[in-house]
C-alpha positions in Angstrom: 0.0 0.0 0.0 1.3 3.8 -0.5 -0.1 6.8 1.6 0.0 10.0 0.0 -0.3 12.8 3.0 -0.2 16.5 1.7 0.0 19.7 3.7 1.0 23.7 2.8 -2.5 24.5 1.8 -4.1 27.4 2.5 -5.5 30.7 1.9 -3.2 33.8 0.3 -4.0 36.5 -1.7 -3.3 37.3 -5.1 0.7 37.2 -5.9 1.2 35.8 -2.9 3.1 32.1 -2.2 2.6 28.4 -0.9 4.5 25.5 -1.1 2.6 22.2 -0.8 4.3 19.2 0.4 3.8 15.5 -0.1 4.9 13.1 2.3 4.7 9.4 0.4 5.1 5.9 2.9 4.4 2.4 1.8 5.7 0.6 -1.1 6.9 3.3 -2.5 10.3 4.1 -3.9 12.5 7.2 -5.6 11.9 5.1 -9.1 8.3 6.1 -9.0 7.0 9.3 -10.5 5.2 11.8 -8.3 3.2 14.9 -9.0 0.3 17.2 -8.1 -2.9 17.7 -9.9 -5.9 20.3 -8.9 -9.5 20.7 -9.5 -11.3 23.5 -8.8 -15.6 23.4 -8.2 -17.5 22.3 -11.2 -14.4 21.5 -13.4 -12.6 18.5 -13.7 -9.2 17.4 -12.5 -6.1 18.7 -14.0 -2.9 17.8 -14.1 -0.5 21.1 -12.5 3.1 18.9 -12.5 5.0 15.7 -12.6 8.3 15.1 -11.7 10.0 11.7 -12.5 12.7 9.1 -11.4 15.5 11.0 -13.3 14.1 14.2 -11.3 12.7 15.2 -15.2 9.6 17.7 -14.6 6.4 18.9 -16.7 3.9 21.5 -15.9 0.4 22.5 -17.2 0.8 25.6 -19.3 -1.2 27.7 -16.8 1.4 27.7 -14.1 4.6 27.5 -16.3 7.5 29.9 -14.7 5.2 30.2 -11.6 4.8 27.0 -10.2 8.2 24.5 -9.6 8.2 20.9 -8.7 10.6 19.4 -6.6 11.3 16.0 -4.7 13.4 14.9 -2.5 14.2 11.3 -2.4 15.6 10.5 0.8 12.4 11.5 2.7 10.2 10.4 0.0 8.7 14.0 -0.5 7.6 15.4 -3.3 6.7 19.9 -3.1 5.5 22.1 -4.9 6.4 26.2 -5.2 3.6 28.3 -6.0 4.6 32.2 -7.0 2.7 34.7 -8.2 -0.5 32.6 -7.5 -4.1 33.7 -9.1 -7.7 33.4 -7.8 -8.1 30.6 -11.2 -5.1 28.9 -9.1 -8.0 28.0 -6.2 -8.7 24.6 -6.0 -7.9 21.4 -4.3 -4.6 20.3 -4.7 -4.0 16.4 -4.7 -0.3 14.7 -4.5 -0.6 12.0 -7.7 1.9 8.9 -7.6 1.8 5.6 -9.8 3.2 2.1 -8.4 3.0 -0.7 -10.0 0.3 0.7 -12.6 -1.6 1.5 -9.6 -2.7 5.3 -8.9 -2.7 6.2 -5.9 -3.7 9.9 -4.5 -3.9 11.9 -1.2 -6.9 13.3 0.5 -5.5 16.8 -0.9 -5.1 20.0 0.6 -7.0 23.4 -0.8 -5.5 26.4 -1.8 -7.7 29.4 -2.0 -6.1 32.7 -3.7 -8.6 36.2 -3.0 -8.1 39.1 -5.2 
């Protein structure tokens, strides 16, 4: 089994900053990629970023040069830097790994950004 446990959430206002964190246990290993996906009321869930094995990242268009991925392997931690953050940036925020073909996700976390 893998638990996925994220904290950082919160409310900020616009141009503000969070970082979200993702603290994986379980049968879970470095070799497996991690990342963080969102959805926000009535839409449906989007992918924000992914980071893999080799530490090689991707990001939705929409937070490109705000948002930066990063791991850490030897806690088994996977964050996420949000800059110059936007009220379309509210939403629930939920830390994404696969295992074995398996997806597995956290309970996630909400960011809310006022203008």
């Amino acid at each position: 089994q893998v638990q996925l446990v994220e904290s950082g959430g919160g409310l900020v206002q616009a141009g503000g900053s969070l970082r979200l964190s993702c603290a994986a246990s379980g049968s879970i290993f470095s070799i497996n990629p991690m990342g963080w996906h969102r959805q926000a009321p009535g839409k449906q869930r989007e992918l924000v970023a992914g980071i893999s094995s080799g530490s090689s990242t991707n990001y939705a268009d929409s937070v490109k040069s705000r948002f930066t991925i990063s791991r850490d392997k030897a806690k088994n931690t996977v964050y996420l830097q949000m800059n110059s953050l936007k009220p379309e940036d509210t939403a629930v925020y939920y830390c994404w790994s696969v295992v074995r073909f398996k997806d597995y996700w956290g309970q996630g976390t909400q960011v809310t950004v006022s203008s």
